[in-house]
C-alpha positions in Angstrom: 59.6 136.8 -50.6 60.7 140.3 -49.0 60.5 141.6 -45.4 56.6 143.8 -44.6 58.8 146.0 -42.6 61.8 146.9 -44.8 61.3 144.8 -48.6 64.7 143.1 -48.0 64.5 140.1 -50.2 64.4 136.6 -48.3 63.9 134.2 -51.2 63.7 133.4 -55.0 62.4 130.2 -54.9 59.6 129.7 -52.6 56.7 127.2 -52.1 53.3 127.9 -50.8 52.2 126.2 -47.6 49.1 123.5 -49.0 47.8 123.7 -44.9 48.1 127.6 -44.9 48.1 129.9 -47.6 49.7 133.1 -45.9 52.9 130.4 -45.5 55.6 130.4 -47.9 58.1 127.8 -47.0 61.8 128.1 -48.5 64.8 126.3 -48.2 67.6 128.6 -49.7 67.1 132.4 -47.9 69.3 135.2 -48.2 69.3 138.6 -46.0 67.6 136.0 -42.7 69.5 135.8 -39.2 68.7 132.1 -37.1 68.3 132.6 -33.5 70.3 130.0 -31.9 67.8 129.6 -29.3 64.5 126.7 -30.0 61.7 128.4 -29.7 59.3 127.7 -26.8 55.6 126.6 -27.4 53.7 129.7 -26.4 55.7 131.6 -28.7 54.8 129.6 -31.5 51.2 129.4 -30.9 51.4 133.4 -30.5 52.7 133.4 -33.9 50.3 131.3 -35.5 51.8 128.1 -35.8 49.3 125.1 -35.6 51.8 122.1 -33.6 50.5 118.5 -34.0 53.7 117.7 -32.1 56.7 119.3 -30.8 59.5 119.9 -33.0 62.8 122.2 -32.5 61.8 125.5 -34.4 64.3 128.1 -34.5 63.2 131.9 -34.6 64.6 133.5 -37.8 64.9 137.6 -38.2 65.5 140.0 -41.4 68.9 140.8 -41.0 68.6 144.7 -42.2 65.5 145.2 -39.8 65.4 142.6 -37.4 62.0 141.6 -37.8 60.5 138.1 -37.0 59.8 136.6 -40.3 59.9 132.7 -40.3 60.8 129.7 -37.9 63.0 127.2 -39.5 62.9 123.1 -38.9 65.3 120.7 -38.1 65.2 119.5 -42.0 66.7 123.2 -42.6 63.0 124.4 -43.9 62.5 128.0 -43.7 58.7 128.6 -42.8 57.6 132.6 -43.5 54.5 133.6 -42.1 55.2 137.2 -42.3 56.8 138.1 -45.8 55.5 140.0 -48.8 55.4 137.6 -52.1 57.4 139.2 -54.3 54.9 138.2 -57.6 51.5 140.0 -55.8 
Protein backbone atom coordinates (compact mmCIF):
# COMPACT_ATOMS: atom_id res chain seq x y z
CA UNK A 1 0.00 0.00 0.00
CA UNK A 2 1.36 3.71 -0.61
CA UNK A 3 0.03 7.08 0.41
CA UNK A 4 -2.84 8.83 -2.58
CA UNK A 5 -1.17 12.04 -1.60
CA UNK A 6 2.69 11.39 -1.77
CA UNK A 7 3.23 7.20 -2.91
CA UNK A 8 5.16 6.71 0.38
CA UNK A 9 4.97 2.99 0.84
CA UNK A 10 2.91 1.81 4.07
CA UNK A 11 2.90 -1.96 3.66
CA UNK A 12 4.18 -5.13 1.88
CA UNK A 13 1.95 -7.52 3.21
CA UNK A 14 -1.55 -6.51 3.24
CA UNK A 15 -5.03 -8.13 3.50
CA UNK A 16 -8.23 -7.05 1.93
CA UNK A 17 -11.04 -6.07 4.18
CA UNK A 18 -13.94 -9.25 3.42
CA UNK A 19 -16.76 -6.30 4.86
CA UNK A 20 -15.22 -3.53 2.66
CA UNK A 21 -13.26 -3.79 -0.32
CA UNK A 22 -11.60 -0.15 -0.49
CA UNK A 23 -10.01 -1.52 3.16
CA UNK A 24 -6.70 -3.02 3.23
CA UNK A 25 -5.84 -4.04 6.74
CA UNK A 26 -2.09 -4.58 7.76
CA UNK A 27 -0.33 -5.46 10.68
CA UNK A 28 3.45 -4.57 9.92
CA UNK A 29 3.49 -0.68 8.40
CA UNK A 30 6.41 1.31 7.69
CA UNK A 31 6.56 5.27 6.86
CA UNK A 32 2.87 5.61 9.35
CA UNK A 33 2.81 8.02 12.48
CA UNK A 34 -0.01 6.78 15.45
CA UNK A 35 -1.74 9.59 17.05
CA UNK A 36 -1.64 9.02 20.63
CA UNK A 37 -5.02 10.44 20.98
CA UNK A 38 -8.47 7.55 20.56
CA UNK A 39 -10.34 8.73 18.17
CA UNK A 40 -13.85 10.12 18.93
CA UNK A 41 -17.09 8.59 17.21
CA UNK A 42 -18.03 11.35 14.76
CA UNK A 43 -14.74 11.21 13.44
CA UNK A 44 -14.85 7.74 12.62
CA UNK A 45 -18.23 7.76 11.09
CA UNK A 46 -16.92 10.91 8.96
CA UNK A 47 -14.25 8.64 7.75
CA UNK A 48 -16.26 5.89 6.83
CA UNK A 49 -15.93 3.48 9.45
CA UNK A 50 -19.15 1.23 10.05
CA UNK A 51 -18.92 0.74 14.40
CA UNK A 52 -21.16 -2.19 15.68
CA UNK A 53 -19.59 -1.21 19.00
CA UNK A 54 -17.04 1.08 20.36
CA UNK A 55 -13.60 0.23 20.28
CA UNK A 56 -10.25 2.49 20.94
CA UNK A 57 -9.16 3.43 17.37
CA UNK A 58 -6.16 5.41 17.03
CA UNK A 59 -5.76 7.90 14.01
CA UNK A 60 -2.69 7.00 12.01
CA UNK A 61 -0.84 9.60 9.40
CA UNK A 62 1.87 9.19 6.47
CA UNK A 63 4.81 10.30 8.08
CA UNK A 64 6.40 12.19 4.87
CA UNK A 65 2.92 14.00 4.17
CA UNK A 66 0.91 13.84 7.06
CA UNK A 67 -2.07 12.48 5.60
CA UNK A 68 -4.85 10.46 7.35
CA UNK A 69 -4.53 7.03 6.11
CA UNK A 70 -5.66 4.24 8.53
CA UNK A 71 -6.99 3.88 12.18
CA UNK A 72 -5.29 1.18 14.08
CA UNK A 73 -7.10 -1.30 16.85
CA UNK A 74 -6.27 -2.31 20.13
CA UNK A 75 -4.98 -5.85 18.63
CA UNK A 76 -2.19 -3.53 16.79
CA UNK A 77 -4.34 -3.92 13.27
CA UNK A 78 -3.64 -1.24 10.91
CA UNK A 79 -6.98 -0.48 8.93
CA UNK A 80 -6.25 1.77 5.58
CA UNK A 81 -9.09 3.18 3.98
CA UNK A 82 -7.26 5.67 2.05
CA UNK A 83 -4.08 3.99 0.36
CA UNK A 84 -3.19 3.18 -3.14
CA UNK A 85 -2.64 -0.87 -3.63
CA UNK A 86 0.59 -1.12 -4.72
CA UNK A 87 -0.43 -4.30 -7.36
CA UNK A 88 -3.39 -2.10 -9.35
Amino acid sequence: LCCPACFTMFALDTKRDMNRCEFYVAMFVINCKVDEEVSKMEELLEDGFEIDEYRPLWKVYCSNCHVHVAFKDQEGLYHFFCALPSSA
